[in-house]
N, C-alpha and C positions, 0 to 999 in steps of 0.2 A: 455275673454276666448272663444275659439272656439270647438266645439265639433263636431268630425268628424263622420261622416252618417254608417262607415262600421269601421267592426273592421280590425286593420292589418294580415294578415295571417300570416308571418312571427312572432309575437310577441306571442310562445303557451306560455301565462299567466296560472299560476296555482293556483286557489285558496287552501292556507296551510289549513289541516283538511278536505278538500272535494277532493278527489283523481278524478283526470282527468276531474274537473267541471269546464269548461271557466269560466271567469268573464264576470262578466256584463256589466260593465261599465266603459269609456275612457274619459280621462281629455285632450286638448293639450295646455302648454305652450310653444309657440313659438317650441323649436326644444326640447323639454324635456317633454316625456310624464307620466305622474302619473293615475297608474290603480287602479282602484277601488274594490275592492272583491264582492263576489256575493252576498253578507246581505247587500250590502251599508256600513256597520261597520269598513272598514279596517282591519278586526282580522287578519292580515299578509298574504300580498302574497307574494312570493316569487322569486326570479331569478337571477340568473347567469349573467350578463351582462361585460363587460368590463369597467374600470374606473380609474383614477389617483387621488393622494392624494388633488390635486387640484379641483376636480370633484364638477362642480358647482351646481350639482343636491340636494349635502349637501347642502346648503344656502338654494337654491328653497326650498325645502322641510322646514327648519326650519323656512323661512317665514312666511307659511299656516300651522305652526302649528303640524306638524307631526316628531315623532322622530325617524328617521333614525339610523339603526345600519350598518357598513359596515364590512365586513370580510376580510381579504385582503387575494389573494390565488394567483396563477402564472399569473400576466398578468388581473385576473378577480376577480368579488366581487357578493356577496351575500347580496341583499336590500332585509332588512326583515321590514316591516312596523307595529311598534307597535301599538296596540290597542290604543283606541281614544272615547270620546262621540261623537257620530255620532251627526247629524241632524237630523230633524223628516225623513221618509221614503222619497223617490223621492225627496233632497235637501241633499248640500253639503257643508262647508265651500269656501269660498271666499273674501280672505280678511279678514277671523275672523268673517264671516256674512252669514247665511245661506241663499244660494238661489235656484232656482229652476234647477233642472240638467236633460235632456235628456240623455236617452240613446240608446247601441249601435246596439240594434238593430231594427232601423229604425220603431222607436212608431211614433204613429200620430203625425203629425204638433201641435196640441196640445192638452197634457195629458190629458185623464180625471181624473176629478177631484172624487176622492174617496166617497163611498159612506158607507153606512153599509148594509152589508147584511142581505138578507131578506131570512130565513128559506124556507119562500113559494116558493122559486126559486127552489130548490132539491127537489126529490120523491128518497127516494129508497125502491119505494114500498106503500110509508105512507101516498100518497095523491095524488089527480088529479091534473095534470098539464093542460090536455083539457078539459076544463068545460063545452064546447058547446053541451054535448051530454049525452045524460041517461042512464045506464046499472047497474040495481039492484046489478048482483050477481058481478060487477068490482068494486062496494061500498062494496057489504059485504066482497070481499076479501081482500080488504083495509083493513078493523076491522081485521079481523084472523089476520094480520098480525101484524098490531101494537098488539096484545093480544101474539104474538109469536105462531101462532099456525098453521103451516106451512101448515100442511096438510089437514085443511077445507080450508087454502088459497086457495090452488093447485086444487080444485072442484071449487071454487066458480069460480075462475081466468079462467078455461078449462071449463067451461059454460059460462062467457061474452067472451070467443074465440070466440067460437060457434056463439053468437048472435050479435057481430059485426068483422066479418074477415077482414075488411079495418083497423083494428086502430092496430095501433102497441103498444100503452103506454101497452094495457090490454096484450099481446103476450109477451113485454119484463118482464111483473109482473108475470107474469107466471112461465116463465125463471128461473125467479128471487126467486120465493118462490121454486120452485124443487132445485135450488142451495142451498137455504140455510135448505133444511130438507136434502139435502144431508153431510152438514157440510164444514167446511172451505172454504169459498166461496172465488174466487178469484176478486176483483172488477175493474172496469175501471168504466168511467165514459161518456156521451154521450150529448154536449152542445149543443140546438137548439133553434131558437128562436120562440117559443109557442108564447107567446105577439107578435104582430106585422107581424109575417111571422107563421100562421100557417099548412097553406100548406107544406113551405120548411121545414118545420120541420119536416111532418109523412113523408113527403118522405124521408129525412132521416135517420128519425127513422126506416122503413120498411128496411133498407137496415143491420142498427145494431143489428135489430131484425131476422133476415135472417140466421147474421152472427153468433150470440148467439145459436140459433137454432140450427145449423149443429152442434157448439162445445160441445155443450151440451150432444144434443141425439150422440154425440161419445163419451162418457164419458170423455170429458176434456181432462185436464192433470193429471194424479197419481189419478184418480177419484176426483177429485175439480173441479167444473163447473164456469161458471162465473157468476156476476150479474152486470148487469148494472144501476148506479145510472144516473138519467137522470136528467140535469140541464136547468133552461128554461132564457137566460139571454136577449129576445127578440130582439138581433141585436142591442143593447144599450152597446156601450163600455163602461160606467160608470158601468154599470150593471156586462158586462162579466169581466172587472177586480177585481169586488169584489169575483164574483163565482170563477175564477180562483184562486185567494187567498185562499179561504174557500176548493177549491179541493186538491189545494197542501200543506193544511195544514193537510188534512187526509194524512198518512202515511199506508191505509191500499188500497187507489186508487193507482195502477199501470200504468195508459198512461189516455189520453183523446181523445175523438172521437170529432172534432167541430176544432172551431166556426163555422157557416153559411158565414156570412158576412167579409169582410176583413180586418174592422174597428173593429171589436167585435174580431178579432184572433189577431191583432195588440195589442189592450187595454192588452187583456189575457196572449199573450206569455210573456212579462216584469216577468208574477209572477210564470208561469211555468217553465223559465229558474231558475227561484231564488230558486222555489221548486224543481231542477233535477228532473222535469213530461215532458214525451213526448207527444207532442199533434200532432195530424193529423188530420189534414182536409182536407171532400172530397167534399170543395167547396169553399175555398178561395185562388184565384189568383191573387191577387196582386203580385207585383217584390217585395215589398216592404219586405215580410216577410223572413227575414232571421236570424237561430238561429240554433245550434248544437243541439236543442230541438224538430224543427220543421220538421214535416214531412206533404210533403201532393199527394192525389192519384189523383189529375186533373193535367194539363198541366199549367203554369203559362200565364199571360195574354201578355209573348211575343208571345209564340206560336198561342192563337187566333189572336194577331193583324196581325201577319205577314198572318195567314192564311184568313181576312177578306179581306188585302191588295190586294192578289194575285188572290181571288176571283173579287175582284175590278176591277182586272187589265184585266184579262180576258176577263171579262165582256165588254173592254172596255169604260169603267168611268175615264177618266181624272178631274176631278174638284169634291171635293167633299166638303161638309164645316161639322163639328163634334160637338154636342153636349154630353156636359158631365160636371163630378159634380168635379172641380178642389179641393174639400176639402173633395175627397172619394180618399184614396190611390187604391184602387179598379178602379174603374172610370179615375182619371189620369193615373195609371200605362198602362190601356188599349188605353186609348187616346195616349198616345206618344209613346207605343209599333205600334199603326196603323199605325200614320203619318210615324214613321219615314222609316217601310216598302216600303208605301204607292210611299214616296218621293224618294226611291231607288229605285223604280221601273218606274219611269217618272211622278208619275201624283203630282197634287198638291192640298193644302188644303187652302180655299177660307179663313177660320174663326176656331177657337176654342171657342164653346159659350157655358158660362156660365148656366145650368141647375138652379143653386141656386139663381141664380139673382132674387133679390126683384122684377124687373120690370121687367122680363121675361114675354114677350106674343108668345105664339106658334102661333097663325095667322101671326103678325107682321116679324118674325124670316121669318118666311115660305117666305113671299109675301116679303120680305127684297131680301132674295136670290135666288128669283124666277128667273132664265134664266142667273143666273151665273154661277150654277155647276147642274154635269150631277148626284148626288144622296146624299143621306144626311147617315152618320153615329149616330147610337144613343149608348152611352156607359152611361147610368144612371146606379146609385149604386141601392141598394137596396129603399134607401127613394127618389131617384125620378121618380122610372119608370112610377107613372102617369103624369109625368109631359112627358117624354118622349113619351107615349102612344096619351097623346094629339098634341105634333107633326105632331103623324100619322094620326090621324083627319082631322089637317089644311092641311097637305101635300093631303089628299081626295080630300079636300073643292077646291084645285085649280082648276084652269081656263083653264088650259094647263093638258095635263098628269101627274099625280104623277108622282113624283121622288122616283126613286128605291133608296129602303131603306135597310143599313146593321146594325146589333144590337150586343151589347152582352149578355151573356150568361141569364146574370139578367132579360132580357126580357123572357126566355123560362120556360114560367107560366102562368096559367090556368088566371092569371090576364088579361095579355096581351090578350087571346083570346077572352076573355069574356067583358075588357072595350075597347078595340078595334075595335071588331067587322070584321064588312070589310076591315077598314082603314090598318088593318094591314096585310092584305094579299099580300103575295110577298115580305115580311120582312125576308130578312135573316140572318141567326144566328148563330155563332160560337161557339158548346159545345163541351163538354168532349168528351160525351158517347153517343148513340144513339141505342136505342130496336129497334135489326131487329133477325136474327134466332139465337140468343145465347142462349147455354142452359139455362143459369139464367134468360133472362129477359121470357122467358115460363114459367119456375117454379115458380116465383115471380110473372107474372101474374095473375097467376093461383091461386095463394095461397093470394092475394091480390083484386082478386076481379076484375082487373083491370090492364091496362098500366101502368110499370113502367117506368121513366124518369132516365136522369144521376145521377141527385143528389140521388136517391134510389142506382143505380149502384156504385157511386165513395164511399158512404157509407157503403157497405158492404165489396166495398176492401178493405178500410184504416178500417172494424174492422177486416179483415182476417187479416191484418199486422199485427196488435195487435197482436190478439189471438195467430198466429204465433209466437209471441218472449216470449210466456211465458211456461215456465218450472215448475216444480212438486213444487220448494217453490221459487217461481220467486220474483225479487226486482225492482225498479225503474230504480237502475242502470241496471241488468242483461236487459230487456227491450231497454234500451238504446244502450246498447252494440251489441243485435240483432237486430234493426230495421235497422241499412246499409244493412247489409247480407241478407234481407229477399229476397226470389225469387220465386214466385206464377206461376205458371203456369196458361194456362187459363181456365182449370177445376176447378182452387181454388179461381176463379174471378168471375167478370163478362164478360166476354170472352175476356179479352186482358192481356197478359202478366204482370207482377206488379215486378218493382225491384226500387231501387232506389239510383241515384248519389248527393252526397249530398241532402238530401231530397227530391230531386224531383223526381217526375215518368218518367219515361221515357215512350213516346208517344206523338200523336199529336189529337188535335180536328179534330170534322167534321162539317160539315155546314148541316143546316137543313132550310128549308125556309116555312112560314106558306102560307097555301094553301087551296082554298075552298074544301071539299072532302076527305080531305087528309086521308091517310091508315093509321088504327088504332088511328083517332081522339076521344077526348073524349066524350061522350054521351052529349047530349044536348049542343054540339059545333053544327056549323054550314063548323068550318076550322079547323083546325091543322097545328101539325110539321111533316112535310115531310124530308126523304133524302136528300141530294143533291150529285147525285152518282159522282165520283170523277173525 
């Protein structure tokens, strides 16, 4: 059996009982396709198709099992597929024997494997997600809250504001408890990964928090404000498929803000397409992610490859050799969005090298390709940027001049400046977004204590989307129905326009390069991300 990567466009499948819900999932035998409904169950889909009394798709079908009814009409026939015991979740019959089935919308190389969920992953409101830090009255507002008591919540919560203005968990509780002393809360929900990335995670939270803010102190919608239930699935697909699961099985969540990672949005979309939840993320670029569910407010990673390319080229840099992580769809999708740029434009690529490799030595690599290409690309996913980092090390340590370095996005983090150091100066980087004089990143400064970054930015647009598509008694579907249409101006952003064509935003990255000195670096840095004017 062969299972093809992308669904047909041509084939609008309709799952029977769930009005204008794709399917999930696509079989192919030889020239006779059998689609699978969006429970896995087969409860009937249905379609129109053309066929004759000889139509060998009868047979096919009572082969494996499944009982076909046809309808005969002018010329066309109605295949309703009756219900069936399924296999367990993510398996299918074949041959009378259940085995394991991919689906169609381009999940990891391979599934993770299911886990049970862990309560301690969600807060709405009932518990710290960030443990590394002390605030008495963000503990007792915790209590009022699990006690129901909304309104010593809303005191205690609006004095840990006070006494730490960088954290956003204690800002969205806040939020959260004036939503619900106000009644009928409207919820969405906000994945990031706390375990493992807790950096990217406030800065994303800062941007959801931002965005709740505004909806709020406007009085919502029909006066119902929102709250946000905040999920920590730590960049671990195992993890964000079960939290996905557990989100889209609340039916009182309306869209989701997340995943961080590409692998962790990959794992999740499978169970938000299956629960009709729209997800948006404003920081997974992978190509790989594509779903009628999926929405996101960065650029995807052709746009940074073609834009590191051209930067390349500019530059000058004929030979360049690339590291990266071939089992991060994140990571490859950026890697072969470069080259193939890279290779339209004249120059060419020396090596594609394994990041993951057991016997990976960054000295070796380094003094490997020493004097055959004129700069080295680093596209690590989220779990190898130190290995990446060290690279830039051995690329220092040489004997000759460093070779100019290009990166992606995944490098532009306080990690990189900090286990870097010098090595990585003159590293430049393809992001979203970039704080220069937008209204928002002042106000967000300002209110944050501090620099914000893209990931804070692409976070507050994709929850203005949201917030945008809901209405006075809004549904899952209603959401779904307005997130095409949505169209933000850049008062309602962080300064750049927000629409979107098939999920995507339309726009492109900028390049930023770290630099000793650099304007608006962050305190007890020595370098920063700089511009790179165009």
């Amino acid at each position: 059996m062969n299972n093809p990567n992308a669904l047909p466009k041509s084939e609008p499948w309709i799952c029977k009982g769930t009005p204008n819900k794709p399917h999930s999932e696509i079989e192919n035998w030889g020239d006779n396709c059998i689609f699978l409904d969006c429970k896995n169950s087969r409860i009937g889909l249905h379609k129109t198709v053309p066929f004759s009394p000889s139509d060998n798709r009868k047979k096919l079908m009572t082969l494996i099992g499944i009982t076909l009814t046809l309808t005969a009409g002018l010329g066309s026939g109605v295949y309703l597929w009756q219900k069936f015991k399924p296999c367990p979740r993510g398996q299918e019959k074949q041959n009378g024997v259940c085995l394991l089935l991919s689906n169609s919308i381009n999940s990891p190389t391979s599934s993770p494997t299911t886990i049970t969920f862990n309560p301690d992953w969600v807060s709405q409101s009932d518990r710290i997600l960030f443990k590394g830090s002390s605030n008495k009255d963000r503990d007792l507002g915790i209590e009022a809250v699990k006690n129901g008591d909304y309104a010593a919540a809303i005191k205690y919560f609006e004095k840990a504001v006070f006494s730490n203005r960088n954290d956003p968990e204690v800002q969205i509780y806040l939020n959260n408890a004036r939503a619900a002393l106000q009644g009928s809360p409207l919820k969405i929900a906000a994945v990031v990964p706390v375990d493992n990335r807790a950096t990217s995670a406030q800065e994303m939270l800062r941007g959801v928090a931002d965005a709740q803010t505004r909806f709020n102190d406007e009085v919502g919608v029909g006066g119902r404000l929102v709250q946000i239930i905040i999920a920590n699935d730590g960049n671990e697909p195992q993890r964000a498929q079960s939290i996905a699961r557990q989100l889209a099985s609340d039916a009182e969540i309306l869209g989701v803000i997340g995943h961080n990672s590409s692998s962790a949005s990959e794992a999740a979309l499978a169970e938000y397409t299956q629960g009709g939840l729209a997800m948006i993320s404003p920081t997974s670029t992978s190509t790989s992610l594509k779903s009628n569910y999926f929405f996101r407010t960065v650029p995807t990673n052709v746009a940074h490859g073609q834009k590191l390319a051209e930067y390349a080229n500019n530059m000058g840099i004929n030979q360049v050799a690339v590291f990266y992580n071939p089992r991060s769809s994140y990571s490859k999708s950026l890697q072969q969005a470069f080259e193939t740029h890279f290779q339209q434009l004249g120059g060419n690529v020396l090596g594609s090298i394994d990041l993951k490799d057991p016997n990976f030595d960054p000295k070796q690599q380094i003094q490997t390709i020493q004097g055959q290409v004129d700069a080295i690309a680093l596209f690590p996913n989220t779990d190898t940027t130190s290995v990446a980092i060290g690279i830039t090390r051995a690329n220092k340590e040489l004997s000759t001049p460093k070779l100019p370095m290009l990166g992606g996005d995944a490098l532009y983090s306080s990690q990189t400046l900090n286990d870097g150091g010098s090595a990585v100066n003159g590293l430049a980087i393809a992001i979203p977004w970039f704080a220069a004089d937008q209204s928002y990143a002042r106000t967000a400064s300002q209110r944050w204590i501090g620099a914000v970054n893209w990931r804070t930015a692409a976070s507050f647009d994709a929850t203005q989307a949201l917030l945008k598509t809901l209405a006075i008694n809004p549904t899952r579907a209603s959401v779904l129905q307005n997130l095409p249409t949505v169209n933000l101006n850049a008062r309602e952003t962080a300064g750049e326009p927000l629409s979107f064509v098939n999920g995507e935003r339309l726009g492109e990255p900028v390049l930023v390069k770290i630099l000793p000195g650099a304007i608006g670096k962050p305190r007890d840095f020595n370098n920063g991300f700089q511009l790179i004017q165009p």
